[in-house]
Structure formats: structure tokens, C-alpha cells
C-alpha positions as CSV (number, residue, x, y, z in Angstrom):
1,X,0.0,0.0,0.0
2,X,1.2,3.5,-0.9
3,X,2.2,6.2,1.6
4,X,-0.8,8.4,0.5
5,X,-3.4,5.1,0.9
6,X,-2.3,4.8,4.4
7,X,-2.3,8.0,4.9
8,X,-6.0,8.0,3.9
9,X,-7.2,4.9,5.3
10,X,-6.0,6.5,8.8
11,X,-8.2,9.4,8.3
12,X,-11.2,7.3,7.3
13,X,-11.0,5.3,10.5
14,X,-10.5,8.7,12.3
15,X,-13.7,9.6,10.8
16,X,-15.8,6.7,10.9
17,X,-15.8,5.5,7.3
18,X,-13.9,3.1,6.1
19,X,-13.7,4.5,2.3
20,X,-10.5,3.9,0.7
21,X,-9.8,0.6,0.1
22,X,-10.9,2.6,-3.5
23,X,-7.4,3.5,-3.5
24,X,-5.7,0.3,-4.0
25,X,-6.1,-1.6,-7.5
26,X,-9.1,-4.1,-7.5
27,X,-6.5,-7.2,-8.4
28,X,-3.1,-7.8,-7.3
29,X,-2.3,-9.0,-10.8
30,X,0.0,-5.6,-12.8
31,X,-2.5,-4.1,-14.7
32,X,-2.1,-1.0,-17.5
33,X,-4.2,1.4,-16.1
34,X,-6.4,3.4,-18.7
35,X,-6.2,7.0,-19.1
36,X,-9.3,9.1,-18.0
37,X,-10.3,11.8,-20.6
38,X,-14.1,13.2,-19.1
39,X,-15.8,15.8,-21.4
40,X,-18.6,17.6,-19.3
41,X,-20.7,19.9,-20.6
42,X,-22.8,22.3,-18.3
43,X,-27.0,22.7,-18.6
44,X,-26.7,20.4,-21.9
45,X,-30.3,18.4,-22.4
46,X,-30.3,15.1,-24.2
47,X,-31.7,16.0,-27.0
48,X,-29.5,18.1,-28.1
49,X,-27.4,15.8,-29.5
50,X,-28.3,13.6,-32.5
51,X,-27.8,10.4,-30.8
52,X,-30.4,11.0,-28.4
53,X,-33.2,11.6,-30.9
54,X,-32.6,15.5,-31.8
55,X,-33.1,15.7,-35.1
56,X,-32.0,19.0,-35.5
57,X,-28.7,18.1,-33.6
58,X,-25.6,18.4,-35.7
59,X,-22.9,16.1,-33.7
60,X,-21.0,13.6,-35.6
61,X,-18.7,13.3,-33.1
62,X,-20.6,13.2,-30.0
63,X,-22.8,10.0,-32.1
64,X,-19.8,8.5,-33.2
65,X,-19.0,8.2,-29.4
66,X,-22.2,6.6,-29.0
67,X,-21.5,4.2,-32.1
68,X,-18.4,2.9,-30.3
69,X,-19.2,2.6,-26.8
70,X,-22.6,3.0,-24.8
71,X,-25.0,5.3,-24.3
72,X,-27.7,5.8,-21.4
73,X,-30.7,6.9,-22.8
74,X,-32.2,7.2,-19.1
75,X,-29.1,8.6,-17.5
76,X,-30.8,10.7,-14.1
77,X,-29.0,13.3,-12.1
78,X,-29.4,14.3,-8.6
79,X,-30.4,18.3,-8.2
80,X,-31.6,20.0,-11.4
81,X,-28.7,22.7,-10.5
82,X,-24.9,22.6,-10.8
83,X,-23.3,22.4,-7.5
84,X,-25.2,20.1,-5.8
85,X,-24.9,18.0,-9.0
86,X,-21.5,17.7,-9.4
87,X,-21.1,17.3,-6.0
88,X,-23.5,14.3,-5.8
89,X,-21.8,12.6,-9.2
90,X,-18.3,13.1,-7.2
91,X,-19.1,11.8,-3.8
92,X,-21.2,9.0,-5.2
93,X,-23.8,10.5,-2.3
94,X,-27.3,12.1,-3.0
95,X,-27.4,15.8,-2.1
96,X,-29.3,16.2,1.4
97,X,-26.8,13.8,2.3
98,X,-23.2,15.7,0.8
99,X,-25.0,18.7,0.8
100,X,-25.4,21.4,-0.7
101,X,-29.7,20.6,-1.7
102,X,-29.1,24.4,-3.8
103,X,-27.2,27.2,-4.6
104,X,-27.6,30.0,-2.7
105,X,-27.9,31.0,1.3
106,X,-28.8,29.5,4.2
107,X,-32.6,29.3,4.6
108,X,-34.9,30.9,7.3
109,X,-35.3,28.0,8.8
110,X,-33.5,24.9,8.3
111,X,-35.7,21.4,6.8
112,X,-35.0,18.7,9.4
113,X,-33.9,16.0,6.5
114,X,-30.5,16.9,7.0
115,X,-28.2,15.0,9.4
116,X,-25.3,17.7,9.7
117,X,-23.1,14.5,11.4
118,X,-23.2,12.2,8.7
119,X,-23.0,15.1,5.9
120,X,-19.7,16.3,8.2
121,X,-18.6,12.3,7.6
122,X,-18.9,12.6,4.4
123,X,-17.4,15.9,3.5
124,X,-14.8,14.9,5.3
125,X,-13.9,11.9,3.5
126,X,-11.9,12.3,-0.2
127,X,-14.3,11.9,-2.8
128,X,-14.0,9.5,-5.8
129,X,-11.8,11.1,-7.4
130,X,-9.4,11.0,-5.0
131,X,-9.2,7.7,-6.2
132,X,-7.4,8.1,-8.7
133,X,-5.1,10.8,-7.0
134,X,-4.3,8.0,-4.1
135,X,-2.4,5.9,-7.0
136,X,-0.4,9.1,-8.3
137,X,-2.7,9.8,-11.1
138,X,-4.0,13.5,-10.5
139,X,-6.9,14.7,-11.8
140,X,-6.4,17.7,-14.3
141,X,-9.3,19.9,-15.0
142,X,-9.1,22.7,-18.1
143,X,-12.6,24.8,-18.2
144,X,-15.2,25.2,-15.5
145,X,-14.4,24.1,-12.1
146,X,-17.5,25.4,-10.4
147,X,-16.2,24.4,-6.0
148,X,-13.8,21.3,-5.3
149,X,-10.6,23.3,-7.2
150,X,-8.4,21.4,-4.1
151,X,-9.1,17.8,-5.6
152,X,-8.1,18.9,-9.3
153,X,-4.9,19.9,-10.8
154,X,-6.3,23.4,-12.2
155,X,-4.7,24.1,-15.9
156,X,-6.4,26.6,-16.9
157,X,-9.9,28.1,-17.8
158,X,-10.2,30.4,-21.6
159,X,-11.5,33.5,-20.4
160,X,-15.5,34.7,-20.9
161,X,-16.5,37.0,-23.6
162,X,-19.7,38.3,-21.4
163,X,-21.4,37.4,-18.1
164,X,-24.6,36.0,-17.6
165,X,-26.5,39.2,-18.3
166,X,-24.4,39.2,-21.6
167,X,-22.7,42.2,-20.7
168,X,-19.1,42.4,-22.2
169,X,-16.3,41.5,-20.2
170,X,-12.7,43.2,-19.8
171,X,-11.6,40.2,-22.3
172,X,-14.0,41.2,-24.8
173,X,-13.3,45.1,-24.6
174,X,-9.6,44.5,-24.3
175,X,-10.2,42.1,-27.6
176,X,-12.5,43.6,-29.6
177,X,-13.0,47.5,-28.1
178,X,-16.0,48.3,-26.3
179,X,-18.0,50.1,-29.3
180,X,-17.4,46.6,-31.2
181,X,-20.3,46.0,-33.8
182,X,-20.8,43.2,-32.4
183,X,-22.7,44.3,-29.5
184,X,-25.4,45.3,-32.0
185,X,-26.8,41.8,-33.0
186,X,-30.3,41.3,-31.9
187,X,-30.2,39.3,-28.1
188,X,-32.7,37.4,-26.0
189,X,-33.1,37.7,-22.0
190,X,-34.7,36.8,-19.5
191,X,-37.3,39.0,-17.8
192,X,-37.0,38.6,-14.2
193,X,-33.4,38.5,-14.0
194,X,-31.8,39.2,-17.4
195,X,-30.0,35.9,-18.4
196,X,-28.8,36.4,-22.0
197,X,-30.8,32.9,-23.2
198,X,-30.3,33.7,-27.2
199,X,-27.7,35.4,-29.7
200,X,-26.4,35.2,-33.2
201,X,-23.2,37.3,-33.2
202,X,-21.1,38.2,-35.5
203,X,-17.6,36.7,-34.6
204,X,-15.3,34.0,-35.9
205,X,-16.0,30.6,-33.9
206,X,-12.5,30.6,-33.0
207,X,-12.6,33.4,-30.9
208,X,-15.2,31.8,-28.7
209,X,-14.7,30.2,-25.1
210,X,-16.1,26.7,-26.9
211,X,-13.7,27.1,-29.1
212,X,-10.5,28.3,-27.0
213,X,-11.5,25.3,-24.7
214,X,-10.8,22.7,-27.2
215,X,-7.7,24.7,-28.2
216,X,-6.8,24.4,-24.3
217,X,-7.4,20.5,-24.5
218,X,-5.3,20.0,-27.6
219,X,-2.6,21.4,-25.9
220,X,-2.8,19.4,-22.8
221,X,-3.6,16.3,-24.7
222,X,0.1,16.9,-27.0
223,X,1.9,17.1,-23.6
224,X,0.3,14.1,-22.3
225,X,1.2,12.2,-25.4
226,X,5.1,13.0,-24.4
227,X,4.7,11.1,-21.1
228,X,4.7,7.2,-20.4
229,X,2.2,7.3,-17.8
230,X,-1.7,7.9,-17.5
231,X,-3.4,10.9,-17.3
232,X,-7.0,11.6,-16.0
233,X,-7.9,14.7,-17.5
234,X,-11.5,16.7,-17.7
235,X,-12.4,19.0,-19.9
236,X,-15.5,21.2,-18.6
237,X,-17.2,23.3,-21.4
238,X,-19.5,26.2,-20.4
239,X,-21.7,25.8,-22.7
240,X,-24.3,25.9,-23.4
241,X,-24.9,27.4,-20.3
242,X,-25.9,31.3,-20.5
243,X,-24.7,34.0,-21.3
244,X,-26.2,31.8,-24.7
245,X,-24.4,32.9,-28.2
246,X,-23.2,31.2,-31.2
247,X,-21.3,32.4,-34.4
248,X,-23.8,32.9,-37.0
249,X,-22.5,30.0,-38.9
250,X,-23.8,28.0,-35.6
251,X,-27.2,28.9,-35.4
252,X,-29.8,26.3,-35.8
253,X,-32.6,26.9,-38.1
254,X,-35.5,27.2,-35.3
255,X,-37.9,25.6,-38.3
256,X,-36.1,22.0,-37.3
257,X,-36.6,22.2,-34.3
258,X,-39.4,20.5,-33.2
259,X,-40.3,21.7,-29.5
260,X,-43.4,22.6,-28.4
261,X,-44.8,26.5,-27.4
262,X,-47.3,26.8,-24.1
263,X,-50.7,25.5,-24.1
264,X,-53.0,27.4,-21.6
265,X,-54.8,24.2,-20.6
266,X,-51.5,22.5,-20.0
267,X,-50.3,25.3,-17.8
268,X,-53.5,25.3,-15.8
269,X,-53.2,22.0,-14.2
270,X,-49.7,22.5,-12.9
271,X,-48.9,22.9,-9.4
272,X,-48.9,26.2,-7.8
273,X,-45.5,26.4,-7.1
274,X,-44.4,26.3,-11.2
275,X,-47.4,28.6,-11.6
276,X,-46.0,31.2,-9.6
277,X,-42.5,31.6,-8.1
278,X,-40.7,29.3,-10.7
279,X,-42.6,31.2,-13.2
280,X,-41.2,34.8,-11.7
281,X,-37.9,32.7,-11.6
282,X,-38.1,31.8,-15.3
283,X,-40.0,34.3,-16.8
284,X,-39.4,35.4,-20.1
285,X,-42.4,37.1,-21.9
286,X,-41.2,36.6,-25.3
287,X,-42.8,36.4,-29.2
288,X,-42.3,33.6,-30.9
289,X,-39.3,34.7,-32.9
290,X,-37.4,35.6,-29.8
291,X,-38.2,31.9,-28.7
292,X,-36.7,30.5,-32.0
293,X,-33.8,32.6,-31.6
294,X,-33.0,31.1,-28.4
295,X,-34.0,28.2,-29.2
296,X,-31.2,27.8,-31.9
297,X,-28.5,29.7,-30.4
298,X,-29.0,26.8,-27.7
299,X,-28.7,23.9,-30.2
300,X,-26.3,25.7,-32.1
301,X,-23.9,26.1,-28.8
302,X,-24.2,21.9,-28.4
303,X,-22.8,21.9,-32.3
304,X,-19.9,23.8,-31.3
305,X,-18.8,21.4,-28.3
306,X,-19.1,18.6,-31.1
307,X,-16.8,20.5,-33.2
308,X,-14.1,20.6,-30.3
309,X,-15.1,16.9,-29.5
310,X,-14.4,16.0,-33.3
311,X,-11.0,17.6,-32.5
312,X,-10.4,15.9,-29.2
313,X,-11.3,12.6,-30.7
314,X,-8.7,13.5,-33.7
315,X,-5.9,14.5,-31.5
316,X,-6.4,11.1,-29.7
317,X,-6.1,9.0,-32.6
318,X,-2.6,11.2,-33.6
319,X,-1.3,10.9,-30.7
320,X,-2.0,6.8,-30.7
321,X,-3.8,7.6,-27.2
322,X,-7.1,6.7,-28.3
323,X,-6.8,2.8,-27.7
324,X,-6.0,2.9,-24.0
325,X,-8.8,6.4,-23.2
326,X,-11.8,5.4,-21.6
327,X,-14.0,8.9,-23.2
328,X,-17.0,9.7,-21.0
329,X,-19.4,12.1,-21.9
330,X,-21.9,14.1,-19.4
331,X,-23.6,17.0,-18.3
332,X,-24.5,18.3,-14.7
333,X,-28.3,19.1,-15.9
334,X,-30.2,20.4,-18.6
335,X,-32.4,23.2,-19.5
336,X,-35.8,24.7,-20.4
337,X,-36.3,26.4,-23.5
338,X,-39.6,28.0,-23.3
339,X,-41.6,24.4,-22.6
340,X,-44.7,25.5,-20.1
341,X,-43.4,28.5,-20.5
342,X,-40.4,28.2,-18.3
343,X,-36.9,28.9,-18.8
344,X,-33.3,28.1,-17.7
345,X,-33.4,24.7,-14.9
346,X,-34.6,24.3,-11.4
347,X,-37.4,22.0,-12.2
348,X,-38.0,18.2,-12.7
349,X,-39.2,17.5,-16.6
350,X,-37.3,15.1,-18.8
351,X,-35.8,18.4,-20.9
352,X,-33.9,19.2,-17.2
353,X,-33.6,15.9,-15.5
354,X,-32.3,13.7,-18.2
355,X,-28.8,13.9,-19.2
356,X,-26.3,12.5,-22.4
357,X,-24.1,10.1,-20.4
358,X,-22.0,8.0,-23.2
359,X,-19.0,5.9,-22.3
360,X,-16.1,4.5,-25.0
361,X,-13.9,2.0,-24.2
362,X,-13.8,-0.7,-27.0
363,X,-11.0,-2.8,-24.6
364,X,-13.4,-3.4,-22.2
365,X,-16.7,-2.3,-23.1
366,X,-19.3,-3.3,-26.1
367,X,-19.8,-1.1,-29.4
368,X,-23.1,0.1,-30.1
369,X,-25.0,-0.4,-26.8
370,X,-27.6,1.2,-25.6
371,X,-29.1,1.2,-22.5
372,X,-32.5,1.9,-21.8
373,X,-32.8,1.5,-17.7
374,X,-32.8,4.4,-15.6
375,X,-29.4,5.0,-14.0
376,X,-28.4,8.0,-12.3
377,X,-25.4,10.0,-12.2
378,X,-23.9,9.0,-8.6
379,X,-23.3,6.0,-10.8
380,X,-21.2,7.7,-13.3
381,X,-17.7,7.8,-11.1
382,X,-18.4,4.2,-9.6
383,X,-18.1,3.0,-12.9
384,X,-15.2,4.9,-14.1
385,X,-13.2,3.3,-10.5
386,X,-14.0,0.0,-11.8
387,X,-13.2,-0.1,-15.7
388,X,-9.5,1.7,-13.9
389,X,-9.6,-1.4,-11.7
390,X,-10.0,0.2,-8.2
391,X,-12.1,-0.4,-5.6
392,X,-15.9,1.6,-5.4
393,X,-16.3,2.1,-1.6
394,X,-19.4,-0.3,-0.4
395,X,-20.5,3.2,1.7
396,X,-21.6,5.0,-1.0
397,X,-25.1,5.5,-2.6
398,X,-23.8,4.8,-6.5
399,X,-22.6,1.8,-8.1
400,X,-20.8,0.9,-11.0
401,X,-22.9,0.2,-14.1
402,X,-20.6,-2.5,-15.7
403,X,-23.1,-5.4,-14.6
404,X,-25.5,-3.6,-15.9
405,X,-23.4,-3.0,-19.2
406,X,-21.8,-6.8,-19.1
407,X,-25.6,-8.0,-19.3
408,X,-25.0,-9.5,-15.7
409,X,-27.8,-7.8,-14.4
410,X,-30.8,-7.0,-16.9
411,X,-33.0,-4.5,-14.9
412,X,-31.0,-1.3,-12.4
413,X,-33.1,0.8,-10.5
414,X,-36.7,0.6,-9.4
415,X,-36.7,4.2,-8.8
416,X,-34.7,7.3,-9.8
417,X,-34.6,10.6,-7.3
418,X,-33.9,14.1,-7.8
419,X,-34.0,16.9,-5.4
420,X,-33.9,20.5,-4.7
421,X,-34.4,23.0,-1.6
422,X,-35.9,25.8,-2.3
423,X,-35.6,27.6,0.9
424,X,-31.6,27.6,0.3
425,X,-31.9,29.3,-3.1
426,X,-30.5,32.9,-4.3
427,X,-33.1,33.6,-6.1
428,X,-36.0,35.5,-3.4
429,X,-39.1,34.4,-5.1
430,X,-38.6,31.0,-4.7
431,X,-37.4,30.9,-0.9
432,X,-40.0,32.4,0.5
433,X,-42.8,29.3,2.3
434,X,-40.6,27.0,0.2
435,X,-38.4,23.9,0.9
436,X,-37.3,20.4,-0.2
437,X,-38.7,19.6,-3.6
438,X,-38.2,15.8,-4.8
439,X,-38.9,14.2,-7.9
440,X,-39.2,10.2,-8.0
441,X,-39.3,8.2,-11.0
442,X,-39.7,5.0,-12.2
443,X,-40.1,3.7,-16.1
444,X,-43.9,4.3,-15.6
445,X,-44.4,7.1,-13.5
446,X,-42.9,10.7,-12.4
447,X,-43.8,12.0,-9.1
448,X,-42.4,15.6,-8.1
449,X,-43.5,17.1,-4.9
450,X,-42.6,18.9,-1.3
451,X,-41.1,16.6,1.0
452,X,-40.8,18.6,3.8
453,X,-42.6,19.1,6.8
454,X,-42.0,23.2,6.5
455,X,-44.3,23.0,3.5
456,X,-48.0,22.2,4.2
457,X,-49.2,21.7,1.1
458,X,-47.3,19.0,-1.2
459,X,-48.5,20.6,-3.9
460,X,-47.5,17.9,-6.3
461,X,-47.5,16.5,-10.0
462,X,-47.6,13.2,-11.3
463,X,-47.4,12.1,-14.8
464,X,-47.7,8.5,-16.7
465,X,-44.2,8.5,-18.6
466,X,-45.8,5.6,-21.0
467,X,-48.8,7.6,-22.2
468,X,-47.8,10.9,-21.4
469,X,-43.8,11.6,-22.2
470,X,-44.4,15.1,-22.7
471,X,-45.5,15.7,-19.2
472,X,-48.4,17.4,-20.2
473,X,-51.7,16.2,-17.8
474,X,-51.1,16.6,-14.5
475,X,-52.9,13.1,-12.5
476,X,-52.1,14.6,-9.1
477,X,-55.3,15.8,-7.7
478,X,-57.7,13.0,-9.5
479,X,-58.4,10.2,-7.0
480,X,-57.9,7.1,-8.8
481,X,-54.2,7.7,-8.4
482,X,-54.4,7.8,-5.0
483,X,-52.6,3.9,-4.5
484,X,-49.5,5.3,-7.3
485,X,-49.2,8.6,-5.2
486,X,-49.0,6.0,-2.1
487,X,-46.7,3.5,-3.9
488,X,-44.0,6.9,-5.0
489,X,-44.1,8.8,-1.5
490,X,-43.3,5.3,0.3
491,X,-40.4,5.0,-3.1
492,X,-39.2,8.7,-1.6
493,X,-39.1,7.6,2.3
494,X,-37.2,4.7,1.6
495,X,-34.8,6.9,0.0
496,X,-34.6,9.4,2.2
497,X,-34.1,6.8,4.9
498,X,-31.0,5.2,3.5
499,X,-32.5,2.7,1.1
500,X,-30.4,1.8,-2.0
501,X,-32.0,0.7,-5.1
502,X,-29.0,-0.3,-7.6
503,X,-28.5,-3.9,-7.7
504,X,-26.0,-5.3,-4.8
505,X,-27.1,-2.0,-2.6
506,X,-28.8,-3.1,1.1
């Protein structure tokens, strides 16, 4: 055992948890350990990708990872917000128990879900990717970081052309001057709060933070090639996370996409809380050219990351690093482009929940599969640990997917969960007589409702994922779902009480 694996086991025991026998290989037998090359995008939806049914998506590359490794077409995360669901995916623990449940303050009053001792255990234990750091292969992270900069080797970030708000930064005016035309193009934000969510600008893709990213990764990926030992390296995009702009050779024409507008009845049998402060949250007031402008400046930002991916994959195969890569591709959550009228993330639909989570690793793992059972994204680092022959702690709420992907095991979880508190957000209109928010799901049925005893009214929505994938008709309120409403909120206790539901969990 190496220095730093003592060294850790000794502070597990100190804290109660015995986590890192992760550090050590899983065999004794000499092994040649994979490199790690994780492209993570930030509020990118499924569907914007071709492989994932959106046929207005324009990624080659992105499907060509698909058609040589597998893809989750069910892939879950944890909290429909970044921190808390990055944090989740790198601890392998669900967010009321790693915390943060938001982003934003400390609430009035505090939800009594929270067990501050065991969320003290676990932040004081490494996370999974320590794993890799225990056997002297240390993360590297170029892009967004977004909290846990100690457990990466930071190497560097492009900087921003504009903030949220769009507003120019000192890179841009230092760049391009601060009466540069291209401040003039016509822009779409948010009412409420004033997130740029649309842009076609006139500037060359190159000078773009997309596009000095990839630059970034070639770079790191030429002095990797120079080097006879693994790397683990991530490469965290912003996009297409606002401030939202593409090159106008980018932009998708909105006439292929195929998304749907409002529909007053729809909206009227939603729950209170999406009719009112995550409406204020989200609004957005716009025609329905502004909608199609946003709509395919969004798509158009997920074609640019497949760009840079094209040029990732390429430098691979030049630097004959491709065979021994295990590439995994993910987001943190998605985003809502004008559906029910809503905007930007904090809710539970498909178009924010579900995620592209695609894995490549012809050594070890099949071509061409895809995998339809609902996973969820503490998985995602479990099964990384494995497929680089360590150990994934028996203490934590993920599990490795390679039974799942070896055809060992042929169903995965009964239930999927999701989670947000709305009391410890930044954003006042949705703290205010507010708390936990959970969503539970299973291949039939969604459930999304306040779990929380600070929040009288549940106030919830249920929806048949077989005969209604587009969420439309709430079944909430109507009494013959009483026994299904019964069946999920007994799913969510279990959950919240320390049930596991991945096969070979207690």
C-alpha cells in the first residue's frame, strides 16, 4: 500500500468511514491502467445531441462516441442545479446527504432532512476522485471548475467573452474594443433576472470560449502524449450554459426544431408552485421569434462542443492515445427552452432531469450499446473506478454500471430521485414558504412534490411516462391515483431513509 493510501485509510478510520480501500487496484495482478479523458458539458439536455433523438442536432462526433461505446438513454442526475450535482456525481452520495440541496444561502429555517453528522462524515472523507489521486494519477481539470478546485490539478480556464447578463467582459473590450459591432446583433433575456438565453453574433468561432477550450485540450492532450504514464484529464465546457451565443455559422434553423410552445390548458393543471415563483424565476415574456432565436442559439452552442469533440477525438487518434482512453461524456443538468413557459433549470421535466451520459472504451466495453434502464449519475464515477480497476467504496449510494453494461444484471433501479431546496436558493421568489422539492421516477411514473414538513401543502405533480412523455396532464389531484401517489411517496421515504436501489445496494 502507498504512503498516501495509508495515509488516507488512517483518516477514514479517524472519521468513521472506512472509504479507501478505493485506493488500492481491485486485483493484485500488474495491470495497465487506462487513461481518463471526461468531457462535461454544463445545462446540456439530451436531446440536443443527434444520438439522443434530436433531429435538428448536428454532432458527428458526439454520435460516433455513441457508435463505439454505450449510451444511457435514461441517465438521471441528482439536483436539477450545478453544484449540488456535481457534487452528488463526485461523492457518489445524493445531495441532502453531501449537501449542498441548492445554490444560494442558508434558509430561514432549516428542513429537518439533514443530518449535519453524517454530511460532516462525508465531507470529510476524499471523494471518488481522490481515487485516482491515491495511485499518483491526479486529476487535471481545463474549463469550469464550479467548487472542489483542491481535488483537481487546475490548468487553466479560456476566459468569458460576457457574463450571464451578456454584458461584455474586460476580455472582450480588451479584444475587440467596447464600441465593437458586435454588441449590436439582436439578443434574448430573461425578464426577471436578465440571463442572456439567445444570440447570433457576429464573430469567428474561434474566438469563442467553446472554441479556446478545445484549443486548451489539444494542448494538454500533446503534452500528455510526451509522457509514459496515465493521465486523468477533464475538460468542462461552459456551454451551453448562458450567457447563450453562437457564431452565426452555428445557429440552428429554429424551423427544425421540433419543440413545443405553451398551451394554456396544460399550464393550468400544474402545481402552484411552477405557476408562480418558478414562473417569476423563469420568466421570459417573449414572441415567438425571440423563442426560436434562443432556441437555436442553444442547439447551435451543443454543435460547437461537437466541433471541439471532433478535434479531441482526432488529436487522440494522432497521438495513438485513443486505444488505452476510456471517453465519457456528461452534463450536470439540462435546461428549459420555453416548454410550459419556463426557462433556464430548477425543475423536474425530462428536458432538465435527463442527461447524455455516453461511455467509449472498446477494450473493455461493447460497441453500439444502448441502454435503456434508468441509471443515475452517482453512478457515473463508480463505474469509471471499476473499468480503472479500483475499488468503489461499499458506503456510498452509487454503483458501478458494468453489470448492468456486461448484461449480468438486466434491470437497475426501481426508482430514480432528484432533489432541490428551495428555501436555500438565491433567487427570493422561490425561498419564501418553500423547501425540499423531490422528484421520484420509475419507467412508468414521475412524481415531483414537497417533501418537507416546512411546506404544508405537497403541492405535487404526477405524470404517466408511458402515455404521457411530454408531461403534459397533470394526475395529481384525481383520486384514482391515489394507490400510485402511495406507492412513490413510500419510493421517496425509503430513499430518504437510507435505502439503496442499484442492484447489490442493502
Amino acid at each position: 500500500m502507498s504512503l498516501t493510501c495509508k495515509l488516507l485509510n488512517g483518516a477514514f478510520g479517524l472519521a468513521g468511514i472506512s472509504f479507501f480501500a478505493g485506493c488500492m487496484p481491485a486485483t493484485d495482478s500488474p495491470v495497465t491502467q487506462p487513461n481518463i479523458l471526461w468531457i462535461y458539458l454544463d445545462d446540456a439536455r439530451a436531446d440536443g445531441i443527434g444520438c439522443y433523438g434530436g433531429q435538428w442536432a448536428n454532432t458527428p462526433n458526439i454520435d460516433r462516441l455513441a457508435d463505439e461505446g454505450v449510451m444511457f438513454s435514461q441517465a438521471i442526475i441528482q439536483n436539477p442545479v450545478c453544484v449540488p450535482s456535481r457534487k452528488s456525481m463526485k461523492t457518489g452520495y445524493y445531495a441532502y446527504e453531501a449537501g449542498p440541496v441548492a445554490m444560494g444561502r442558508l434558509p430561514e429555517v432549516e428542513g429537518d432532512y439533514i443530518d449535519h453528522s453524517r454530511m460532516q462524515l462525508i465531507n470529510e472523507s476524499p471523494n471518488l476522485l481522490d481515487a485516482w489521486t491515491a495511485i499518483g494519477v491526479k486529476p487535471v481539470n481545463i474549463g469550469k471548475v464550479h467548487a472542489f478546485h483542491d481535488h483537481f490539478d487546475l490548468r487553466g480556464d479560456p476566459p468569458r467573452l460576457f457574463n450571464v447578463f451578456g454584458n461584455p467582459t474586460d476580455y472582450f473590450v480588451d479584444k475587440f474594443g467596447e464600441d465593437s459591432e458586435i454588441l449590436n446583433a439582436e439578443r434574448v433575456f430573461t425578464k426577471t433576472h436578465g440571463w442572456q438565453i439567445g444570440g447570433v453574433l457576429d464573430i469567428e468561432p474561434e474566438a469563442t470560449e467553446t472554441w479556446r477550450l478545445g484549443d486548451l485540450a489539444l494542448e494538454m492532450l500533446d503534452e500528455f502524449s510526451g509522457k509514459d504514464e496515465p493521465f486523468f484529464l477533464r475538460v468542462s465546457f461552459h456551454a451551453p450554459h448562458v450567457a447563450c451565443y453562437v457564431p452565426r455559422e452555428y445557429y440552428v434553423d429554429p424551423s427544425l426544431i421540433d419543440l413545443p410552445l405553451p398551451d394554456e390548458d396544460e399550464l393550468a393543471g400544474k402545481p402552484e408552485f411552477e405557476k408562480g415563483p418558478l414562473k417569476i424565476y423563469a420568466e421570459a415574456d417573449l414572441t415567438r421569434e425571440q423563442i426560436d432565436l434562443a432556441r437555436g442559439t442553444y442547439f447551435g452552442m451543443m454543435d460547437m462542443v461537437d466541433v471541439q469533440v471532433g478535434r479531441i477525438l482526432n488529436a487522440l487518434e494522432e497521438t495513438g492515445l485513443l486505444d488505452n482512453t476510456i471517453i465519457a461524456f456528461t452534463s450536470d443538468q439540462g435546461f428549459q427552452l420555453g416548454e410550459r413557459g419556463l426557462w433556464k433549470k430548477r425543475v423536474f421535466y425530462e428536458e432538465n432531469v435527463l442527461v447524455p451520459f455516453i461511455i467509449r472504451y472498446p477494450a473493455t466495453i461493447p460497441r453500439r450499446l444502448r441502454v435503456d434502464e434508468q441509471v443515475e449519475m452517482i453512478d457515473f464515477l463508480p463505474t469509471l473506478m471499476e473499468m480503472s480497476d479500483l475499488n468503489v467504496p461499499s458506503e456510498i449510494r452509487g454503483a458501478s454500471l458494468l453489470p448492468l453494461i456486461n448484461g449480468d444484471v438486466k434491470t437497475w433501479r426501481e426508482a430514480c430521485f432528484s432533489e432541490i431546496d428551495h428555501s436555500q436558493s438565491m433567487y427570493e421568489e422561490l425561498r419564501q414558504g418553500t423547501g425540499r422539492r423531490v422528484m421520484v421516477r420509475t419507467k412508468e411514473w414521475k412524481m415531483i412534490f414537497f417533501m418537507d414538513n416546512r411546506v404544508e401543502d405537497k403541492d405535487g405533480a404526477l405524470y404517466n411516462l408511458v402515455n404521457d412523455p411530454g408531461e403534459k396532464v397533470n394526475l395529481y389531484n384525481l383520486p384514482e391515483y391515489v394507490d400510485v401517489i402511495s406507492y412513490l411517496e413510500n419510493l421517496a421515504e425509503e430513499w430518504t431513509n437510507g435505502r439503496n436501489f442499484a442492484p447489490g445496494k442493502i
